[in-house]
C-alpha positions as CSV (number, residue, x, y, z in Angstrom):
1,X,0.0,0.0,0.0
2,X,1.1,3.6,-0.7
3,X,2.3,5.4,2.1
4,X,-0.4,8.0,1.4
5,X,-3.3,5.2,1.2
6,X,-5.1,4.1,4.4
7,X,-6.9,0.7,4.3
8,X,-9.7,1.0,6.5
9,X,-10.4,-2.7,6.0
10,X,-13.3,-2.5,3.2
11,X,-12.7,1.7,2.3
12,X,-9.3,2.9,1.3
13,X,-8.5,6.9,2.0
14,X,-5.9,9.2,0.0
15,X,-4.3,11.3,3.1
16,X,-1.9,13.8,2.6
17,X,0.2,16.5,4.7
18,X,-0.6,19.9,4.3
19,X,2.9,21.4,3.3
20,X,3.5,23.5,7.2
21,X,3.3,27.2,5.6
22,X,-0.1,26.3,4.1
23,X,-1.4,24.2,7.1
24,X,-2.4,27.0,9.3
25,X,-4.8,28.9,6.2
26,X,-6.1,25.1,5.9
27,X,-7.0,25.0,9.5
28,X,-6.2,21.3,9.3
29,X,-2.2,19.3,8.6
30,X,-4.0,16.9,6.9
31,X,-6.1,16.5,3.4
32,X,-8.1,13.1,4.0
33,X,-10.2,11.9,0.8
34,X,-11.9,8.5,0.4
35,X,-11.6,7.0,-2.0
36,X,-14.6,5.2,-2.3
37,X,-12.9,1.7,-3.7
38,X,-11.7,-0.8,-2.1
39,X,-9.3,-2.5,-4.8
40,X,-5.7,-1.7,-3.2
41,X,-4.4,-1.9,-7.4
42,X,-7.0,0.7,-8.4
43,X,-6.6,3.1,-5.1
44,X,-2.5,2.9,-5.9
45,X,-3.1,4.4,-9.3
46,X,-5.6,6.7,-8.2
47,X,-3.4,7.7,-5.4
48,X,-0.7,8.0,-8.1
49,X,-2.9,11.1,-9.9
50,X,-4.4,12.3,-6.6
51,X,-0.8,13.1,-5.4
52,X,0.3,14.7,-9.0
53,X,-2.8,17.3,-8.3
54,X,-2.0,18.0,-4.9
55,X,2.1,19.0,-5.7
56,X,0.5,20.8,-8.5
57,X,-1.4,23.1,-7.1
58,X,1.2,23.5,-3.5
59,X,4.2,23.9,-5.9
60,X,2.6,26.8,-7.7
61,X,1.5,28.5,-4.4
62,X,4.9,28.2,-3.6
63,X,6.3,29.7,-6.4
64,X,4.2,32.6,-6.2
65,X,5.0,32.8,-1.9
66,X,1.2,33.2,-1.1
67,X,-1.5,31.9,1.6
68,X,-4.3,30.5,-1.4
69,X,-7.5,32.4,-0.3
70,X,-10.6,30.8,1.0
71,X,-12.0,30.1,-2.0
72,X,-8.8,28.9,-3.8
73,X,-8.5,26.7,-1.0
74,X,-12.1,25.0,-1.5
75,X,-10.6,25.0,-5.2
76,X,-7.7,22.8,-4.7
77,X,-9.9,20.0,-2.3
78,X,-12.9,19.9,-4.9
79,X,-10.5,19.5,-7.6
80,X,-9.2,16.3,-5.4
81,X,-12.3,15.3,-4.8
82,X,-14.0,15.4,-8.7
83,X,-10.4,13.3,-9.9
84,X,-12.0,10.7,-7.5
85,X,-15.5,10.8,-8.2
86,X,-14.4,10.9,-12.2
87,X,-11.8,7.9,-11.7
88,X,-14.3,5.9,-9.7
89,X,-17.0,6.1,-11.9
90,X,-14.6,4.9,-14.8
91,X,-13.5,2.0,-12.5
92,X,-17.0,1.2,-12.0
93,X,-18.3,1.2,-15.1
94,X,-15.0,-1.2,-16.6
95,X,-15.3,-3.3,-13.2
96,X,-19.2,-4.4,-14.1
97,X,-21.3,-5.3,-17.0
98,X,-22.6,-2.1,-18.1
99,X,-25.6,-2.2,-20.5
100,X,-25.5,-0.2,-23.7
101,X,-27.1,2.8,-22.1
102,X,-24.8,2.8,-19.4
103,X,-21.8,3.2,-22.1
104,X,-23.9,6.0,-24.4
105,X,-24.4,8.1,-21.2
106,X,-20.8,7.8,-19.9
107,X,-19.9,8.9,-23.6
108,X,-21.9,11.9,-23.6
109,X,-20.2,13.0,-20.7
110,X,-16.7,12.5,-21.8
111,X,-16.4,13.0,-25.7
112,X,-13.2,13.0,-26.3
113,X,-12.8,9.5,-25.1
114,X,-15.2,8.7,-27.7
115,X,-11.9,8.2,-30.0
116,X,-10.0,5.9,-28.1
117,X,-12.5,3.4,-26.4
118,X,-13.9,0.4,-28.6
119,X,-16.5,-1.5,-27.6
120,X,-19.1,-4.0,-29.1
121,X,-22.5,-5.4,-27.9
């Protein structure tokens, strides 16, 4: 398991440290996301793209030597949080037999995968 992954015996959560000039405008050391899936394989990669984000958007904060505001501090988490809710409603629509309808809806939502998935019926 990832050092940033905590198995919670049937949920897995993405925690991460709060780099210690931003903790204090946080309020919190911690960010602590579940991840809603319990396959340690698929939480590793998630965690893998969850972790990318999160030095993303500290490193550039950094860079500019600022406190992110409020509201660019809601920014950062809900961007966390919609890479999970995107990635598990991938995994979950590969992981089980999705009807036809199931696959025309997901591809509405995401058209540029349209290209590069092939399916058959």
């Amino acid at each position: 398991m990832s050092s940033y992954l905590v198995d919670r015996g049937r949920a897995i959560f993405w925690r991460r440290r709060i780099p210690l000039q931003f903790a204090a405008a946080f309020g919190r050391s911690h960010l602590v996301i579940g991840l809603g899936i319990g396959d340690p394989k698929l939480a590793r990669r998630l965690s893998r793209r969850l972790n990318v984000r999160f030095d993303d958007a500290f490193e550039s904060l950094k860079m500019e030597s600022r406190i992110p505001t409020p509201e660019e501090q809601r920014q950062i988490i809900e961007s966390l949080r919609q890479l999970v809710r995107d990635r598990c409603e991938t995994a979950q629509l590969f992981s089980v037999r999705s009807t036809p309808e199931q696959w025309q809806e997901y591809l509405a939502k995401a058209p540029a995968f349209k290209l590069s998935i092939c399916y058959s019926f």
